[in-house]
TORLUM-540319 format. One record per residue (C-alpha): z, x, y; residue in one letter. Coordinates in Angstrom, 2 decimals. Example, Ala and Ser with C-alpha at 12.3 -4.5 7.8 and 13.67 -1.06 7.14 Angstrom:
% TORLUM-540319
(pt (7.80 12.30 -4.50) A)
(pt (7.14 13.67 -1.06) S)
This chain:
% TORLUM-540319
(pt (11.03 134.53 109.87) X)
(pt (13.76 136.52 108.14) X)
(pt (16.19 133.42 106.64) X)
(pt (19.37 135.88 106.12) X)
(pt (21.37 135.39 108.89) X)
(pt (24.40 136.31 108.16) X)
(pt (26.17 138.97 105.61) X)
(pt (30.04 138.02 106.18) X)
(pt (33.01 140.62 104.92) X)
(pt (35.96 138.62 104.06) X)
(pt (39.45 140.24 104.21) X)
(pt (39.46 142.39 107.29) X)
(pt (43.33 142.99 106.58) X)
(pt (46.34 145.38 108.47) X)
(pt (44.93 149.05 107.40) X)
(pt (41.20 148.52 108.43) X)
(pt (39.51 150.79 110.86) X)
(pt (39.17 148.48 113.95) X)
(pt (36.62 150.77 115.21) X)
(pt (34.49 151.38 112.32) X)
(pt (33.96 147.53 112.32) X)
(pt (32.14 148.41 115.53) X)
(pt (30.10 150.90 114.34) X)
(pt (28.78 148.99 111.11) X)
(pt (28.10 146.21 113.41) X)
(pt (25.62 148.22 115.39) X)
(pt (23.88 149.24 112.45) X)
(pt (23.98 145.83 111.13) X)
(pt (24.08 143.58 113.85) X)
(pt (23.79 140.50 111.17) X)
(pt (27.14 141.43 109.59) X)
(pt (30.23 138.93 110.17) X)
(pt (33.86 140.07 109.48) X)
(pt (36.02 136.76 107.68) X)
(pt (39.75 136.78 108.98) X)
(pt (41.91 134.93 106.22) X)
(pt (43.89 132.82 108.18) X)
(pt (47.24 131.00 106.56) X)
(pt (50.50 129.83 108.08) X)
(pt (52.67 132.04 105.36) X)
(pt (50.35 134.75 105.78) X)
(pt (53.36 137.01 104.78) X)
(pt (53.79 136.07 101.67) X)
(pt (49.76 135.88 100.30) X)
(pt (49.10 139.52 100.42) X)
(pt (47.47 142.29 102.04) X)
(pt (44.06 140.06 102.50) X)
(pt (45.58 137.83 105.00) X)
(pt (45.56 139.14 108.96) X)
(pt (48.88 138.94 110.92) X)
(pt (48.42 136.93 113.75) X)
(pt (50.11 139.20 115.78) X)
(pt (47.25 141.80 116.06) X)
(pt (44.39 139.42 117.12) X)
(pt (44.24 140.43 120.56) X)
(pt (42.79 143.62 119.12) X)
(pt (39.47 141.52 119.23) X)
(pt (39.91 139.90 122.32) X)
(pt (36.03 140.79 124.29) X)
(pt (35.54 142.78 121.08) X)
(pt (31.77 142.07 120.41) X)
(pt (32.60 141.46 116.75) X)
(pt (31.30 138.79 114.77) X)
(pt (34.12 137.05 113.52) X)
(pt (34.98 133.84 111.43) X)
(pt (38.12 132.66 110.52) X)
(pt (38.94 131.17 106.94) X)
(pt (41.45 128.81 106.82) X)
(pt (43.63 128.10 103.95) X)
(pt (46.64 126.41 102.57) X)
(pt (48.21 123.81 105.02) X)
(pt (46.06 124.74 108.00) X)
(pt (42.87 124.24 106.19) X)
(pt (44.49 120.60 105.23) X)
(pt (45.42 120.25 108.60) X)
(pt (41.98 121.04 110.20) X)
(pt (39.68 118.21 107.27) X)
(pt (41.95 115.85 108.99) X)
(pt (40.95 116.99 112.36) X)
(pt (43.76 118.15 113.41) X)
(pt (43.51 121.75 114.63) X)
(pt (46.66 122.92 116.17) X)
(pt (48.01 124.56 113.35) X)
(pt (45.33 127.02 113.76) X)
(pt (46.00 127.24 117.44) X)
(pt (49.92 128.20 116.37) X)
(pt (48.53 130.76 114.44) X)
(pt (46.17 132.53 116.82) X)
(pt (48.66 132.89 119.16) X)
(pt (46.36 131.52 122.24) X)
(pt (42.91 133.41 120.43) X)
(pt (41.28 130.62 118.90) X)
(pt (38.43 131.69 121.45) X)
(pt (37.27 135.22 119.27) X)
(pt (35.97 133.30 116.31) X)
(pt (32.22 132.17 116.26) X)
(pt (32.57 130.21 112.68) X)
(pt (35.53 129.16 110.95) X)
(pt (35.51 127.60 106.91) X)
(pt (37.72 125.31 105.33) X)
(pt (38.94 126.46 102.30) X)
(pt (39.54 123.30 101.20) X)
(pt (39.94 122.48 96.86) X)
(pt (37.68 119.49 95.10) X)
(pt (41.63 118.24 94.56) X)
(pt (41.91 114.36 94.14) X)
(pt (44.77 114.43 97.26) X)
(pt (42.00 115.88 99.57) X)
(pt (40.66 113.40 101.70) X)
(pt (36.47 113.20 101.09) X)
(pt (35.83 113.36 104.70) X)
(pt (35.60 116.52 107.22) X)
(pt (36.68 114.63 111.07) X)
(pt (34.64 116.70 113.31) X)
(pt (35.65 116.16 116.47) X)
(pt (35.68 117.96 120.19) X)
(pt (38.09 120.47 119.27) X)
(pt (36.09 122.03 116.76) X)
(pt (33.06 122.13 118.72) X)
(pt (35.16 123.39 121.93) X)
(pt (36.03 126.69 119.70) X)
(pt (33.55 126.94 116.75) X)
(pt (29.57 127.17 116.79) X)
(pt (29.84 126.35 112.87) X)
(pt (32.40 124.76 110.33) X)
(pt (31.90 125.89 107.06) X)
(pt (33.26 123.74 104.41) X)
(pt (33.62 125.71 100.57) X)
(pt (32.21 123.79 97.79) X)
(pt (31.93 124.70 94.17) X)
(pt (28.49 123.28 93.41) X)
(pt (25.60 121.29 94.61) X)
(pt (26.91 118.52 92.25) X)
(pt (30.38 118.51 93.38) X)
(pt (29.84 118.96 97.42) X)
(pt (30.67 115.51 98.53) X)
(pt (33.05 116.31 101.00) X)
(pt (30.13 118.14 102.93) X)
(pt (27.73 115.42 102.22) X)
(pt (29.90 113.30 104.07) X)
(pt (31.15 115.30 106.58) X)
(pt (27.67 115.84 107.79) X)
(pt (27.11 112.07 107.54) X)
(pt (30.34 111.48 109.77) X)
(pt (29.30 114.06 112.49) X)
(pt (25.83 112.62 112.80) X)
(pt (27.34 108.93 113.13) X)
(pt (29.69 109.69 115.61) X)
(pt (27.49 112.44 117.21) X)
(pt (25.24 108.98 117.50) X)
(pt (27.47 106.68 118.75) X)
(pt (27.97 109.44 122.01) X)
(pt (25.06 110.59 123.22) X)
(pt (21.47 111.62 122.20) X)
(pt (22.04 115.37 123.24) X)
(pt (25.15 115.53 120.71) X)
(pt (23.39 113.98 118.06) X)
(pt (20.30 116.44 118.40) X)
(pt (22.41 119.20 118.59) X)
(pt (24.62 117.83 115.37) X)
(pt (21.32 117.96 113.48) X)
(pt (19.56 120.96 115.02) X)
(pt (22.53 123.83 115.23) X)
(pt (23.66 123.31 111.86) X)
(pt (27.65 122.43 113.01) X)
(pt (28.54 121.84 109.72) X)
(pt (27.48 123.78 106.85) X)
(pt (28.31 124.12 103.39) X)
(pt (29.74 127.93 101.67) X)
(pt (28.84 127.44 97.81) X)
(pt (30.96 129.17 95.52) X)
(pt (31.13 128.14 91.81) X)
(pt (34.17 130.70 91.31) X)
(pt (36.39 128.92 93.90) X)
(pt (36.91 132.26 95.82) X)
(pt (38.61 133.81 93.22) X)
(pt (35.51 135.99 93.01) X)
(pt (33.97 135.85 89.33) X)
(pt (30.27 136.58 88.80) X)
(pt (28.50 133.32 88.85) X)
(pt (25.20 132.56 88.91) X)
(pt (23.05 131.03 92.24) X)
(pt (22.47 127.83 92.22) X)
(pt (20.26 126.81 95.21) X)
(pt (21.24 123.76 97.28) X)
(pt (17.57 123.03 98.76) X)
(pt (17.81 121.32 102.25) X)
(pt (16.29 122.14 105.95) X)
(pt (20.29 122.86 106.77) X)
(pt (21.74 126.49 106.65) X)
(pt (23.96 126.99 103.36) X)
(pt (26.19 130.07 102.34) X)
(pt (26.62 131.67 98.74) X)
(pt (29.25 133.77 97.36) X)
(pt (30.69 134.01 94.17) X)
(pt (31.58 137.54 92.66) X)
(pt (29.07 139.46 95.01) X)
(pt (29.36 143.47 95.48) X)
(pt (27.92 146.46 95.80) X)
(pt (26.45 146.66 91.89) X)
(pt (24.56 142.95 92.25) X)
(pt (23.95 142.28 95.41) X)
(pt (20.66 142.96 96.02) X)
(pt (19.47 141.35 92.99) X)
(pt (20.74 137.83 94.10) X)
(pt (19.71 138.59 97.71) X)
(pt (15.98 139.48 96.42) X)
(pt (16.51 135.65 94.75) X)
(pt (17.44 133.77 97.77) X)
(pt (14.87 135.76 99.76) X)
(pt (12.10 135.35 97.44) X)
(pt (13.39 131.55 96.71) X)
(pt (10.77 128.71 97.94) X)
(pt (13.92 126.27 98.23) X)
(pt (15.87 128.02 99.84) X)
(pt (16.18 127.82 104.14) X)
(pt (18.45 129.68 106.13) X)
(pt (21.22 131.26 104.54) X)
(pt (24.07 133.72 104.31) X)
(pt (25.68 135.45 101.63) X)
(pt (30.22 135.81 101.45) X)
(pt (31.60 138.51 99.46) X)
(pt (35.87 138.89 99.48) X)
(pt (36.91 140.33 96.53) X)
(pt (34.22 142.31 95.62) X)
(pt (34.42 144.56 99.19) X)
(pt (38.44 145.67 98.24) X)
(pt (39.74 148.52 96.61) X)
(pt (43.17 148.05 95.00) X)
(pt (43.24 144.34 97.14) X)
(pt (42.49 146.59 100.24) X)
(pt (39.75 145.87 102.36) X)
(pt (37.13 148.52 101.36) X)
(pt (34.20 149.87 104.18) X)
(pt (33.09 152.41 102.11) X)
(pt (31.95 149.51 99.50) X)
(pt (30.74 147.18 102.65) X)
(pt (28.62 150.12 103.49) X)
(pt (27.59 150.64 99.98) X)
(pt (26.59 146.95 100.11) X)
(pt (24.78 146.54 103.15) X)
(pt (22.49 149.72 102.12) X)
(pt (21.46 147.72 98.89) X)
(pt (20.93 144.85 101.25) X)
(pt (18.93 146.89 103.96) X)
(pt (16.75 148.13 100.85) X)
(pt (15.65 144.47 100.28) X)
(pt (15.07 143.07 103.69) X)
(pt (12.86 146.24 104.31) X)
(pt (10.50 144.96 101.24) X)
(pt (10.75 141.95 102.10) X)
């Protein structure tokens, strides 16, 4: 069984070509496209998506996730997701996955709440950690969702377990998009890795997670290296999903 399941696209921004999304996605149905989403979204550059133009995707068919940061990614570890529903503007329904891009920062709290509202929206919560030695907030977030799943019913804890609510993005850069090297988490549970991926590396650290014995199910987040002059670039998505077609087909 093929363990990529996702390749996401981070960035989707104001100039990209709605409908080409479409089209890569029918080539490559396993492709996601990230949204940044922040409450100044103004002011952090051309990466972040004005709020104002989600209803583009409204019964779109895209894959989408949206990446919280800044205050509403504080907002939602604390369980507390209606800064994010100010922000979409009524479309918190489009996104299948959303991460917290949340810092190892000592005022953080070292707890994820899950709780009904993220399950209501999101099939997956992706938390961003820099390294399978400093990943406690997902360690325990995982721990708290399978306590309380527990304490509901038996069909919330099995599904707490089995569909992989929570997951864990590793990224040793911190998404600022340097070259790092993999390190495998090994577990049963899905985990993402990004750090510094593009078009010139890509399939050589897909051929490792592929070929890896400890690694499960995965997917692979690339920002940075998919943008040309901080643009969101689909002529190097393409570029990178050909390299990645080339390795699935040998594998």
């Amino acid at each position: 069984m093929q363990k990529l399941k996702h390749i996401t696209f981070t960035g989707v921004d104001g100039k990209t070509d709605i409908d080409r999304l479409y089209e890569i996605q029918k080539k490559y149905p396993f492709v996601e496209w990230g949204i940044l989403v922040a409450k100044n979204w103004r002011d952090n550059g051309n990466r972040y998506f004005n709020p104002s133009f989600l209803d583009v995707f409204k019964n779109s068919g895209l894959n989408l996730s949206a990446h919280m940061c800044g205050s509403i990614a504080r907002s939602a570890v604390n369980g507390n997701i209606e800064p994010f529903r100010e922000w979409s503007k009524g479309n918190c329904f489009i996104f299948n996955r959303c991460q917290l891009n949340i810092s190892t920062s000592k005022e953080n709290p070292d707890v994820f709440k899950y709780q009904g509202d993220f399950a209501d929206y999101f099939d997956e919560v992706i938390l961003q950690q820099k390294s399978v030695r400093d990943c406690a907030l997902y360690l325990n977030s995982k721990k708290y969702a399978i306590d309380n799943a527990e304490k509901k019913s038996i069909s919330q804890f099995i599904s707490t377990i089995a569909n992989d609510s929570i997951t864990m993005l590793l990224d040793a850069s911190g998404g600022l998009g340097i070259d790092t090297p993999i390190e495998v988490y090994p577990t049963a549970n899905k985990v993402g890795y990004a750090g510094g991926m593009n078009a010139d590396n890509v399939a050589e650290k897909l051929e490792y997670l592929l070929t890896n014995e400890n690694v499960g199910d995965f997917w692979i987040d690339m920002e940075t290296g998919v943008r040309t002059e901080d643009w969101f670039d689909l002529d190097k998505v393409e570029k990178v999903l050909e390299a990645c077609q080339e390795v699935i087909n040998k594998q």
